[in-house]
C-alpha positions in Angstrom: 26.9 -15.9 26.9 24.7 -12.8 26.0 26.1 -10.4 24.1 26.0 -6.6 25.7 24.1 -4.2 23.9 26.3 -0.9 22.1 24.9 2.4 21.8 24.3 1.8 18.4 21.8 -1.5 19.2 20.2 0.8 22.0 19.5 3.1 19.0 18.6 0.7 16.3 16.0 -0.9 18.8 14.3 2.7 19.5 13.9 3.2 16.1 12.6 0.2 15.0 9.4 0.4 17.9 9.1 3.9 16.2 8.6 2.6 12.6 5.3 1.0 11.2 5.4 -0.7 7.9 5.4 -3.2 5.4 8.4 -5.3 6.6 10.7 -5.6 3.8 11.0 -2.0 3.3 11.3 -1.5 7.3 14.4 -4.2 7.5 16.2 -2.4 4.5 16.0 0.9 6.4 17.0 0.0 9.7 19.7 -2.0 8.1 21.2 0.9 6.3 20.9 3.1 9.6 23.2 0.5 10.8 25.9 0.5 7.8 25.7 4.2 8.1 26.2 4.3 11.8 29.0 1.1 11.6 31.1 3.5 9.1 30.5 6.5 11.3 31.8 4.2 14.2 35.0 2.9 12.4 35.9 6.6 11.2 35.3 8.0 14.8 37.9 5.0 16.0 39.8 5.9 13.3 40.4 9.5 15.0 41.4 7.7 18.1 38.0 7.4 20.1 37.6 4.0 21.7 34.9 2.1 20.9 32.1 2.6 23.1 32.6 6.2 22.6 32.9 6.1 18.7 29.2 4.6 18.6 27.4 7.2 20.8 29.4 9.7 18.6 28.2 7.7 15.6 24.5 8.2 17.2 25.0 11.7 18.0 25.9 12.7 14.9 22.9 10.5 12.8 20.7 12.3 14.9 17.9 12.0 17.6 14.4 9.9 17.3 12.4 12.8 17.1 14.3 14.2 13.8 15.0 11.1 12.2 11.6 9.2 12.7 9.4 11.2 10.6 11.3 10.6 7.4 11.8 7.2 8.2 8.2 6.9 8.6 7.4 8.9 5.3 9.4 6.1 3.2 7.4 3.7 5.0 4.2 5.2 4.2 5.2 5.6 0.3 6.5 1.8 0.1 3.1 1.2 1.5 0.9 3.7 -1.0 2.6 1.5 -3.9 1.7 -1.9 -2.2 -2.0 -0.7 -2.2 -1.4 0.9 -5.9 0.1 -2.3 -7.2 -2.9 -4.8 -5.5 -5.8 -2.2 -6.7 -4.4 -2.3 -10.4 -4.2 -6.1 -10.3 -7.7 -6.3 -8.8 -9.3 -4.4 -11.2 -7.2 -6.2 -13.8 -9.2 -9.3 -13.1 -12.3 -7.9 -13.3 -12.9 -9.0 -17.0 -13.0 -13.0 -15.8 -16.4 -12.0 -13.8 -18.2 -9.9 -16.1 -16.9 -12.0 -19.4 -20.0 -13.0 -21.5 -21.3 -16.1 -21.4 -18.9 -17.5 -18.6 -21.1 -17.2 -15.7 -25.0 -17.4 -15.3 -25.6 -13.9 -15.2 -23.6 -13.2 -18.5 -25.3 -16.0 -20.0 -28.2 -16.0 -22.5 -30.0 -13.6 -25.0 -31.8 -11.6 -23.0 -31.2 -7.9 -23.0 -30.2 -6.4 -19.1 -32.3 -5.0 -17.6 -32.1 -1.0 -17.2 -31.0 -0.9 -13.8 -27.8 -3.1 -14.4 -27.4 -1.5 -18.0 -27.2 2.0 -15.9 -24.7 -0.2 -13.2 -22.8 -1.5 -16.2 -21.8 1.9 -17.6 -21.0 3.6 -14.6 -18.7 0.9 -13.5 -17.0 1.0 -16.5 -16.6 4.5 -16.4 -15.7 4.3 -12.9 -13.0 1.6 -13.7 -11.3 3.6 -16.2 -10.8 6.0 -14.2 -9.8 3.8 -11.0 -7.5 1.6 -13.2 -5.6 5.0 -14.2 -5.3 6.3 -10.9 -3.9 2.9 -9.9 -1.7 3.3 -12.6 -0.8 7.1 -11.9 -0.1 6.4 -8.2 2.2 3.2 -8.8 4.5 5.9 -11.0 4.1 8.3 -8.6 5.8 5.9 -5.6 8.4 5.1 -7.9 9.7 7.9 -10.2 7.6 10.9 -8.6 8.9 10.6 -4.9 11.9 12.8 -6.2 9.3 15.9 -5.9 8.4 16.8 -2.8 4.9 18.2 -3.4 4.1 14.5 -4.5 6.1 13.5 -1.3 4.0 15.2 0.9 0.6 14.5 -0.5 1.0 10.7 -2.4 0.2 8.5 0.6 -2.8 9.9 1.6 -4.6 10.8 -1.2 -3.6 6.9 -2.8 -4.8 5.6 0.3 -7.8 7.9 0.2 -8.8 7.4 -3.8 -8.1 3.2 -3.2 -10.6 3.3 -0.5 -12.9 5.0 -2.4 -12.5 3.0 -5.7 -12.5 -0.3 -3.9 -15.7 0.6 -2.3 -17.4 1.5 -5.6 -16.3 -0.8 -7.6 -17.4 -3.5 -5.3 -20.4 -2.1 -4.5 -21.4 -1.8 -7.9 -20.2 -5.4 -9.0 -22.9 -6.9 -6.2 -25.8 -4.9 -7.3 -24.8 -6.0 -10.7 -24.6 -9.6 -10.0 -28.1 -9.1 -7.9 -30.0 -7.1 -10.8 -29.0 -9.6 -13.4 -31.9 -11.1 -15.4 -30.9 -14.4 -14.2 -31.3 -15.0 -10.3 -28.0 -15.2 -9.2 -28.2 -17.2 -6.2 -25.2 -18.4 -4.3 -23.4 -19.3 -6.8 -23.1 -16.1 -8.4 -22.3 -14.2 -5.4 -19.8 -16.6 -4.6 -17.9 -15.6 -8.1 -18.3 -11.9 -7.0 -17.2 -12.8 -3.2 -14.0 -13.9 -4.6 -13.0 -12.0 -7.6 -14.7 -8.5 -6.7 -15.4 -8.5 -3.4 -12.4 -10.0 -1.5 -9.3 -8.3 -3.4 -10.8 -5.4 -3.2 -11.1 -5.3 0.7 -7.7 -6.5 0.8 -7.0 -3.5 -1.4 -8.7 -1.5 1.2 -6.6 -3.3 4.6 -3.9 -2.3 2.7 -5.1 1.6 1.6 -6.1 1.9 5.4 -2.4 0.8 6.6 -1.3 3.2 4.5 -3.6 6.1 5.6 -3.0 5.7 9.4 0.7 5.9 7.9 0.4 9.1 6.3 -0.9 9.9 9.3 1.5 9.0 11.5 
């Protein structure tokens, strides 16, 4: 026998077509919405309303979609900034397997680089540093730093914004390095890059592009 749908179901299932997210995160909230609204329910019996009526008091009192939603949908967003934080920081973290000397063909040998891929070398060091701190930054941010609301208000799109940004740079940079080698790299070599440059970091940027449409939300 199906089981009849309460007022507080009716309400749990709105909200949940309103939220976007990563999953885990999205379960937890909607399943404290419905301790909240279960002890709201029992206290309202507890006054003497029958059942039925203690849940769309319950309801009533959490409040309607369009006031809850958008703070629902800002924890979403921040679980989701972190996700792409925490996947740009190991990305970059495994950047030293590709470029290690002597390991692959274009690290291998005597030769001096040529001044192209010295210039690509430097920048994308510098440019790591500094993407491997925001990473680092932005992780702390969507964990201690929520409890200020100007980082609140501003942390999902600019992480999604400065992962987009760094993915595209770095990767960028790690093909023309691989392609300006003094070795011919070949397929082999762009294979390496493929997987450890290339390919986390346009996960990295699935992930920072979730999060912006979030932020936008």
């Amino acid at each position: 026998m199906s089981r009849t749908s309460t007022p507080v179901d009716d309400y749990l299932a709105a909200l949940r077509r309103e939220l976007r997210g990563p999953r885990r995160r999205k379960a937890d909230l909607l399943a404290e919405a419905r301790d909240h609204l279960t002890d709201a329910t029992e206290a309202f019996e507890a006054d003497g309303h029958e059942r039925n009526d203690a849940e769309r008091a319950a309801v009533a009192d959490f409040g309607e979609l369009p006031d809850v939603v958008p703070g629902y949908r800002a924890e979403l967003a921040i679980s989701q900034s972190r996700r792409t934080a925490m996947m740009l920081l190991f990305a970059l973290m495994i950047q030293p397997i590709v470029w290690q000397s002597g390991v692959w063909i274009w690290t291998q040998g005597p030769e001096s680089p040529s001044a192209l891929n010295a210039v690509l070398q430097t920048v994308v060091r510098a440019i790591g540093s500094v993407v491997i701190g925001g990473a680092v930054l932005a992780v702390l941010a969507t964990g201690i730093g929520v409890r200020y609301a100007v980082v609140r208000e501003h942390l999902s799109r600019v992480t999604a914004l400065f992962a987009l940004a760094g993915s595209a740079l770095v990767a960028g940079i790690g093909v023309l390095m691989a392609a300006t080698s003094n070795h011919a790299p070949g397929v082999p070599a762009f294979g390496v890059v493929g997987t450890f440059v290339v390919l986390p970091l346009a996960f990295v940027s699935v992930q920072a592009a979730r999060g912006l449409r979030l932020a936008r939300a």
